[in-house]
N, C-alpha and C positions, 0 to 999 in steps of 0.2 A: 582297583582299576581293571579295566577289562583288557585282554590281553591282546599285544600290537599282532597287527595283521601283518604279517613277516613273508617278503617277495626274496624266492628266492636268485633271485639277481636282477637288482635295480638297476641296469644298464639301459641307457635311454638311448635313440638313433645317434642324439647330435655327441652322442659320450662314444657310441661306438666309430661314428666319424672322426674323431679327436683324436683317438686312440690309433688308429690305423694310419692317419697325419705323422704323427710321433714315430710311427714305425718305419717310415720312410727313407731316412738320412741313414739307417743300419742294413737294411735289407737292399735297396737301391740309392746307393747315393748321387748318383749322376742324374737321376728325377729331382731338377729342382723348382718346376713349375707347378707351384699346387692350388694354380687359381681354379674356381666352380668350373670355367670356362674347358678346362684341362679334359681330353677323353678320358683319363687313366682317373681322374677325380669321381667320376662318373661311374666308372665301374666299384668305387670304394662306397661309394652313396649307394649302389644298388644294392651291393654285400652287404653293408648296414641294414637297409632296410628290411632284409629276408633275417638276417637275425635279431632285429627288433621283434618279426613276427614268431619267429620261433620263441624266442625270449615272453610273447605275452603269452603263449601256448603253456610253458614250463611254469611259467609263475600260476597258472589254475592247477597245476596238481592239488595244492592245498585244497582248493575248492572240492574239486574231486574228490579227493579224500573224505573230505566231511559231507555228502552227497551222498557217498557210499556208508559212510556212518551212520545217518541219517536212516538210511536207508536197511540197515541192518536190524538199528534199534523198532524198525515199525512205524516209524514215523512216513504215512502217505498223504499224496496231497488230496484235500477234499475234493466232494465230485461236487457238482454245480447243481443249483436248485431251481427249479421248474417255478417261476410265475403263475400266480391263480389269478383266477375271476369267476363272475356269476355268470353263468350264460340263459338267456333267458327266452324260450320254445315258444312262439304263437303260433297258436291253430289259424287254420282257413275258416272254421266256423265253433260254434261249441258244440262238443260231441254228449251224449245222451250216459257214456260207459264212459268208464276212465281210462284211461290210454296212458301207454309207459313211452318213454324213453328212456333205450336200454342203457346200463349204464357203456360205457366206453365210447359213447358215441362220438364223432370227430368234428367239429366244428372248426372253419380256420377263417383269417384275415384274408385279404385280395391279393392276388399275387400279381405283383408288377414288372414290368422292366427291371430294374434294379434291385427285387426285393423279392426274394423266395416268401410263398404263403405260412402262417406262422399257425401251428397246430394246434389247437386246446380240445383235450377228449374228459368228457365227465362223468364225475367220481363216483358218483354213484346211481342208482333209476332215479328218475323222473317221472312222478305220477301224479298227472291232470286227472282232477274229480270235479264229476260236477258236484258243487259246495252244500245245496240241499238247503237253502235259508227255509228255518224251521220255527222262527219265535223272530218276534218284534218286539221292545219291551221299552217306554218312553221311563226319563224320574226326571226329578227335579235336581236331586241333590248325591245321587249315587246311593241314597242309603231304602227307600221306597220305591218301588216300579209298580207300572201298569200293564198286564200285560194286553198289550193291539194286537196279537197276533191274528184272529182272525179276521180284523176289519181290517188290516196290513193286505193282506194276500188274497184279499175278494172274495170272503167265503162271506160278508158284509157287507152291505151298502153304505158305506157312511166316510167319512174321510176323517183321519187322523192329526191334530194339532201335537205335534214332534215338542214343541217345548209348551211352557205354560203359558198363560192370557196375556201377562208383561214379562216376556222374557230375560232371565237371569242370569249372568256365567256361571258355567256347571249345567246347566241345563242340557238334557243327552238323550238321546236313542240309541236301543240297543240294537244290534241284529246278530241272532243265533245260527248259528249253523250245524246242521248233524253229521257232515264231515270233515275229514280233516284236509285243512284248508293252507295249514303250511304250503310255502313256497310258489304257493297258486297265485296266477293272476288272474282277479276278480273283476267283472263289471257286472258297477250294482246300476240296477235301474230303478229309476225314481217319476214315479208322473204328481208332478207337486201342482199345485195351481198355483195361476202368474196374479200375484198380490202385490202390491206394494207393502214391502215391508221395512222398508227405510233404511236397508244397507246399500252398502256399493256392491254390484255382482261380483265384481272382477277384483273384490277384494272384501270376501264375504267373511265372519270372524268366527270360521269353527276352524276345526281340528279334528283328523281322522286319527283313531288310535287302535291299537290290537290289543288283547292281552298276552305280555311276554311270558309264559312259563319261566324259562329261566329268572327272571328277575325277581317272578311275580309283583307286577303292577305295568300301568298301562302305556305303551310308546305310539310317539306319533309314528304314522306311517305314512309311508311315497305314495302320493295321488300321480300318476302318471297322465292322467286327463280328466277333465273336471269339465261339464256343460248345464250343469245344472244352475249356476248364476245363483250361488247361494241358496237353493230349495227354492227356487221362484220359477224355472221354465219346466214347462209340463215335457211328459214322454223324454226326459234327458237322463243321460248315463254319466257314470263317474267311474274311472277304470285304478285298480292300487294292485299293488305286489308285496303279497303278504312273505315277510319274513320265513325263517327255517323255525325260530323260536317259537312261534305261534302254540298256543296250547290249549286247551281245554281249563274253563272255570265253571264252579257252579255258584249261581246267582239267585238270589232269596228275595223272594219279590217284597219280604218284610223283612228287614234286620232281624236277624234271631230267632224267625217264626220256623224255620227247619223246612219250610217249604222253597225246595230250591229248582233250578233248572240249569243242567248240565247241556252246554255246547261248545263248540269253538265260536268266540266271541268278536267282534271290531262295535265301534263307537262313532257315534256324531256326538263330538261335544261345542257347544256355545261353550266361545273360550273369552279370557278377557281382554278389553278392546284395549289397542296401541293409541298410542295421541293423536289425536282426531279422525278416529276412525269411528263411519258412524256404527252403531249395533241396532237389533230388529228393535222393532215399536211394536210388534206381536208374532205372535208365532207361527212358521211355515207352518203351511198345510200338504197334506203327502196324501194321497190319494191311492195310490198303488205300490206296491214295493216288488221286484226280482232281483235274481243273481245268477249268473253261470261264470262259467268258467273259460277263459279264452289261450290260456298258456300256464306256463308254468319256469318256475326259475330253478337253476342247479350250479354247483360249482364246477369248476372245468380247472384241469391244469394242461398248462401248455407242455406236451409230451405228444408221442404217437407212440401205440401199443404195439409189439412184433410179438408174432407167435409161433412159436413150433420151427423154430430156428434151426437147422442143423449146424452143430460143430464141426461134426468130422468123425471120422476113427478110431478109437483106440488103435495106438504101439504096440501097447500093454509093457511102455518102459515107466522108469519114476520120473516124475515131475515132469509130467505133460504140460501143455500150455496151450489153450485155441483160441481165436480173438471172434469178438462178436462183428460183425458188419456194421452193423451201426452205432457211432460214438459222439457223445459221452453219453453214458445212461447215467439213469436215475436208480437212486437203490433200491434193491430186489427185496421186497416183501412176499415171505413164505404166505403169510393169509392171504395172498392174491393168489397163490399158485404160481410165482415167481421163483421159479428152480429151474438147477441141472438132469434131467434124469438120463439113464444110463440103459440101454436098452441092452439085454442078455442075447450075445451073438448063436445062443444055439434056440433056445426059443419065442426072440422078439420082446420078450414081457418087459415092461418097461421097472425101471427101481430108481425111487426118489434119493436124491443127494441131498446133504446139508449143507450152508454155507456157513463159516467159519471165519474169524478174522484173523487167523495165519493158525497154524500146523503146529505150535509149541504146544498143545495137549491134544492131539492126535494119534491114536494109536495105528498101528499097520491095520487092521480091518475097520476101521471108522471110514464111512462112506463121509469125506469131506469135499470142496472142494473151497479157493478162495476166488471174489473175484474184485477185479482193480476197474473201477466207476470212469475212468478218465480215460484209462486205454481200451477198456473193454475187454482185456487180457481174463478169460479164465484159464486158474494152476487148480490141478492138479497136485497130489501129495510130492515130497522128494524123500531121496534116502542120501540119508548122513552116516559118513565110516567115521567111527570110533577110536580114541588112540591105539586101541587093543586090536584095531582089524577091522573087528565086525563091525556090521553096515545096517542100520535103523532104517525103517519104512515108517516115515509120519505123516499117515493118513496113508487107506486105500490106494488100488491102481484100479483103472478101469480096467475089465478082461480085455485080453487081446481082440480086436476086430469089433468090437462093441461099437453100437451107434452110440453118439452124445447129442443129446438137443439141450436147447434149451426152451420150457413150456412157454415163457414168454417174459419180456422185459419190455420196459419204457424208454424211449431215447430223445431228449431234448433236454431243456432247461436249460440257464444263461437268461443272461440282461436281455436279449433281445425279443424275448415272449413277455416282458415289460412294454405290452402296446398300450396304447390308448382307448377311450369307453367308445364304445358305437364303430367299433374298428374289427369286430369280431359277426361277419356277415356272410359267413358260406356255409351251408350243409354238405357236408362230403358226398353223406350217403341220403340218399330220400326216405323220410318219415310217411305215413301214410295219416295225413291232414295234419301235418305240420306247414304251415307257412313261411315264417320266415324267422331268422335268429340274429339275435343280438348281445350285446356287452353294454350294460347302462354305467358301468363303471369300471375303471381301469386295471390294467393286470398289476400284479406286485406281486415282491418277492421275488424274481427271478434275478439269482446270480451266476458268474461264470465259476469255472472250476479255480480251486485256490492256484493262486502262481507260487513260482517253485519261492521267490523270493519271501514270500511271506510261509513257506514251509520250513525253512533253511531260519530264519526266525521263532519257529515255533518249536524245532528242535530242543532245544536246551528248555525252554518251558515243562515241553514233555516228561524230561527227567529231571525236574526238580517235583513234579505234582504224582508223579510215579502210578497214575492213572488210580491216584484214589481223592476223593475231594475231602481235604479237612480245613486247609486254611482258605482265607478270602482270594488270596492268589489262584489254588487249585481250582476254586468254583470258579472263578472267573476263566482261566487258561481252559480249564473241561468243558465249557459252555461255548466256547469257539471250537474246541473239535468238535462236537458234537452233530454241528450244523454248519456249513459254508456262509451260510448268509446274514449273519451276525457281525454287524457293523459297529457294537459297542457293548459293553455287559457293566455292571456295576453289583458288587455285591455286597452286604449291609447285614451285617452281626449283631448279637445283642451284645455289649462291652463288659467287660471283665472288671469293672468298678462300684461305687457305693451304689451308684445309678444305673446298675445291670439292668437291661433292657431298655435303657434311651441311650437313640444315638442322633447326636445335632437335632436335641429338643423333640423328636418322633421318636415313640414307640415301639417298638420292637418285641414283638413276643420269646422269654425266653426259649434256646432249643429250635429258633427256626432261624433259617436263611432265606432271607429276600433277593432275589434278582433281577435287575433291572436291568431288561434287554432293548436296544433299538436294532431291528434289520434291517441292513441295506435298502438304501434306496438308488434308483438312478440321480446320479451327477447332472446330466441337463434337465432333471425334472426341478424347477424354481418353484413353484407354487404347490410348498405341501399342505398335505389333508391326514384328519387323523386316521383314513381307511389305509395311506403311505406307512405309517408308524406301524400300525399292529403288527401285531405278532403273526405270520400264519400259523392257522392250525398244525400244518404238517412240521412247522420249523417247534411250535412247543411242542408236541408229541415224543418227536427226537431229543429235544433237551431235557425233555423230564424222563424218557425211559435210560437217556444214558446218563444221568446224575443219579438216580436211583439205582443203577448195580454199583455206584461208586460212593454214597455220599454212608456218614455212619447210621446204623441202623433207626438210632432215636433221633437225628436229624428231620425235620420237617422242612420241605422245601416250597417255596411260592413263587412262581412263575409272573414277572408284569412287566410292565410300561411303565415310566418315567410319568409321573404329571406335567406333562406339558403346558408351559404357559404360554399363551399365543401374545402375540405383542402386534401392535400396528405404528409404524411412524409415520407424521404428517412433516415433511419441512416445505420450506421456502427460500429457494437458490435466486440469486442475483449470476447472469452470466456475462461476460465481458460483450456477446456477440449473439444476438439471434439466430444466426446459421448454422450455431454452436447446438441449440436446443435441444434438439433431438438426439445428437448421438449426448450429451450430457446428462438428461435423462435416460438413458438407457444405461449409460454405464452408473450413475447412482443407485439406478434398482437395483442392477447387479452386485453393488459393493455392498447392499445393504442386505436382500436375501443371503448374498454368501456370512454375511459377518453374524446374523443372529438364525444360525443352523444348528440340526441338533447331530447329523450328519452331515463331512466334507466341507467345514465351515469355521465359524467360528474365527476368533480374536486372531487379527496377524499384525504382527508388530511393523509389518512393512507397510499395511495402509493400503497394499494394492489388490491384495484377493485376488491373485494368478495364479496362487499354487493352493489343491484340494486341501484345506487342514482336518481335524480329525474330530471337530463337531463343537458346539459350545462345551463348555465346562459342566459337570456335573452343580447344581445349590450353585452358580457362579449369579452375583447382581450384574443387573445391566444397568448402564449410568447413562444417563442425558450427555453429560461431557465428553462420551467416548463418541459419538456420535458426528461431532465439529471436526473432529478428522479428518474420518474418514469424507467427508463432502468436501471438505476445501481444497483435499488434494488431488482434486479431480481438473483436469487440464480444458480452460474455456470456465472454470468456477472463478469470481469477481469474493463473492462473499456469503456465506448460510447466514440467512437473517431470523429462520424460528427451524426450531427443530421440537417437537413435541410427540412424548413419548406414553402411548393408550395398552394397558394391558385388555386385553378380548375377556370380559365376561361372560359370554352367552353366543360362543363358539355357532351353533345352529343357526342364529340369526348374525351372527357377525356382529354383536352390539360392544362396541368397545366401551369400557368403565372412564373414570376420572384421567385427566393428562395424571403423572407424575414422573418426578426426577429420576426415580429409580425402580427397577420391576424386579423382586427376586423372585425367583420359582420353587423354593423352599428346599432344603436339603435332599429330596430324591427326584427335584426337579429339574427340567430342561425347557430353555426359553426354543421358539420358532415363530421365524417369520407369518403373520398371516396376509394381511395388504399394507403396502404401504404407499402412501402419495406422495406425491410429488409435482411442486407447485414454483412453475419458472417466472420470474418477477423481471 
């Protein structure tokens, strides 16, 4: 059992009131009035109270002690993670030369009355080209092409039929481009002539797709505006935003003939038709084809960049300390040029520092220094005396009189750069034919710094995993320090049995560890999306370089996501009172987004889903029965007359599969809400 939390003096006001009663008849005995109402009662009650308060003072030593333990062993609280998003550049027109933005550039939210503007500066350049559409290329079947390129681009007179004579799905046009067209946003123009071709415009049955380098093969892509009415209106544009993934393939205009053409590539494909959707009776005609270039997209974290910061002075005593001006930061990366340097008081020259995560192998001339994310505290080495006298230097001093800067650091992050998409609308600084800036999708990942109560928890983990990863505990406990923003970890061994390498029925590669991460998300965010879940880049970066100085050499390690199984419920409430309705429904969605969560959710044996629980269960089934519950003990509920429960097969379009009683998400899986309805009877 775990060991009692020992006060060391449980005396409570109304014990130290009682007690000072009792002392009465020996110290004054001719006091024999001891009603409340008494002055001399009054002054016994106020003495109580000042040593109740002293008394809760004394009883935190214990705390304190282990604070400072805590604190001895290395054990600091994390620093908080910066929020990403895409942020996405329009030009005023399309420019001829390709045009950067630089990286670091500042982009922020509105600043209101109540609400300081929220920074996001981006991580890397941004560079608008114009695309250079260089090949046209129709097939039938993705395995033959033709190449239109020059009756495409008017060096021909004649006009081009994009699919065959009876149009087929699969049926596609290519278009090549000779630059690289990642992260650009594209408008293609199209002058098609206005046929009847037997579809509905406004719900025409193609599909724009790129090819993914990474994946290799081919994904849909975001049409951001479409006026073309299905290839049927003449002189119309159709504007998309091509991916980071974008790549380069080379396409053989004959399977296997070695006769290829290398571009960066996107697709019209004639896809197949939904129920009762009409499809063509013959194939668009295209008359013209362009493309430029009108923006471009980059990722942005919410931080603002400081540079060239001055500390202060060298003492030139041990164990200096200077505080940064702005806090909390974000951790310092040397490949940004994120250091202390130390500028030499006789000839200016500047000398780079190291950063260090504390001074136990630091010798006296090691240019170290360490720094603390939350307070912003930069140390400087100390010197430690010996039982023998003598006094250790671990880590350099700066020379006396020495300037200290710092080259530059990042400060922000927290849940509060968790804004919303299309919320991200200010240029700081002005671009020369940039127009205007946007956010098509919402910030994530932004958490606050760890609180000391979940540090003071993590203590004793620390030293049982002894900062080396062998068992599923260590992986797990090293995966939470690693990164702040890690809301959940699960880790998955191959098993030491006849069945090495299956565990609950999945495979398992001998010699590797799986980890299954979910990052925090915001608490009033209700409607999540799989963009919520991922992982950011910056948060696996961090987890994979610090499991890698810790994990054994022949360990294979894999960074992922839970399979998510998205679920939808349909019920139908009978309420006692129509005036009831509306807040009844509100509170059922709530009880039911909170109940099948993969964060701050999940099963409560109370039925009320008031207090954050800690997410659905890892492989846990979800049952139709659990369901009648939670709805009936909802206050103004008469009676749940259907409750029917859809798992989401086809997540992109929301097409939910067969009702059934039960949805499990299979052993590395995790159930989440996607819609549910709600129908008052």
């Amino acid at each position: 059992m775990a060991l009692p939390n020992i006060k060391l003096d449980e005396r409570s006001f109304q014990d130290l009131v009682d007690e000072a009663k009792l002392r009465i008849p020996r110290y004054c005995p001719e006091w024999t009035n001891h009603n409340i109402s008494d002055p001399g009662v009054t002054l016994i009650e106020l003495f109580a109270y000042m040593v109740d308060q002293l008394l809760y003072q004394v009883n935190r030593v214990p705390e304190k002690n282990y604070r400072s333990f805590l604190d001895m062993i290395g054990v600091r609280m994390a620093p908080p993670n910066a929020a990403n998003t895409d942020i996405t550049f329009r030009l005023a027109a399309a420019q001829p030369n390709p045009l950067i933005v630089p990286k670091g550039t500042e982009t922020a939210t509105v600043r209101t009355e109540s609400q300081q503007a929220r920074i996001f500066t981006t991580d890397q350049d941004l560079v608008i080209t114009p695309p250079g559409l260089k090949y046209i290329l129709t097939t039938p079947n993705s395995q033959s092409f033709t190449n239109c390129t020059d009756l495409a681009l008017g060096r021909m007179p004649r006009e081009i039929e994009v699919f065959q004579n009876e149009p087929q799905p699969n049926n596609a046009f290519y278009l090549g481009f000779s630059q690289n067209i990642a992260r650009n946003t594209l408008v293609i123009g199209l002058d098609c002539e206005k046929v009847g071709a037997g579809i509905n415009p406004d719900d025409a049955p193609l599909i724009w797709e790129y090819w993914d380098e990474l994946r290799a093969e081919w994904i849909a892509l975001a049409v951001s505006s479409d006026s073309t009415g299905g290839l049927t209106t003449p002189f119309s544009e159709l504007e998309v935003v091509v991916p980071l993934t974008a790549g380069q393939r080379e396409i053989e205009l004959i399977s296997g003939s070695g006769d290829g053409i290398m571009a960066w590539w996107l697709r019209c494909r004639y896809k197949d038709l939904a129920k009762n959707q009409p499809g063509y009776n013959k194939s668009p005609i295209i008359r013209r084809f362009n493309a430029y270039s009108i923006g471009g997209t980059i990722s942005a974290t919410h931080s603002q960049i400081i540079r060239m910061e001055v500390l202060g002075r060298s003492s030139g005593e041990q164990g200096q300390r200077f505080k940064l001006q702005n806090t909390p930061i974000l951790a310092l990366n040397p490949a940004e040029n994120e250091t202390i340097i130390v500028e030499d008081p006789e000839t200016g020259m500047p000398e780079v520092w190291k950063q260090v995560v504390d001074f136990s192998e630091s010798g006296s001339n090691d240019k170290h220094f360490v720094c603390d994310y939350v307070s912003g505290e930069i140390s400087f080495g100390p010197a430690l005396r010996s039982p023998q006298g003598t006094q250790a230097q671990w880590g350099a001093i700066p020379p006396f009189s020495s300037r200290i800067l710092i080259t530059s650091y990042r400060t922000g992050g927290g849940t509060e750069g968790n804004v919303g998409s299309k919320t991200i609308t200010v240029l700081q600084s002005s671009i020369p034919y940039v127009d205007t800036v946007l956010n098509y999708r919402s910030a994530t990942g932004g958490t606050n710094s760890e609180s000391l109560e979940h540090a003071l928890m993590r203590g004793p983990r620390t030293l049982r995993a002894r900062n080396r990863a062998v068992t599923v505990e260590d992986f797990e406990v090293l995966t939470r320090e690693a990164t702040s923003g890690v809301a959940r970890v699960r880790c998955i061994t191959p098993q030491s049995t006849e069945r090495a390498g299956v565990q609950n029925g999945e495979w398992v590669e001998p010699g590797t560890v799986i980890l299954l991460v979910v990052p925090e998300v915001d608490a009033n965010l209700r409607d999540l999306r799989p963009e919520h879940l991922d992982i950011p880049a910056g948060m696996r970066a961090n987890i994979t370089s610090y499991l890698d100085e810790r994990r054994l050499l022949t360990t294979q390690l894999e960074l992922t996501t839970p399979k998510y199984q998205w679920v939808t419920i349909q019920v139908r409430l009978k309420t006692f009172n129509s005036f009831v309705n509306e807040r009844v429904k509100r509170e059922a969605e709530r009880r039911l987004y909170s109940f099948i969560r993969p964060v701050q959710g999940g099963p409560d044996p109370g039925l009320r889903f008031e207090v954050p629980g800690e997410g659905w269960p890892f492989g846990r089934t979800l049952y139709l029965s659990e369901i009648y519950p939670i709805l009936q003990t909802i206050e103004g509920v008469e009676f749940v007359e259907k409750v029917e429960l859809f798992p989401v097969i086809d997540l992109a379009r929301g097409q939910p599969g067969a009702p059934s009683a039960t949805i499990n998400p299979g052993s590395r899986g995790l159930l989440c809400s996607y819609r549910h309805h709600i129908v008052l009877i």
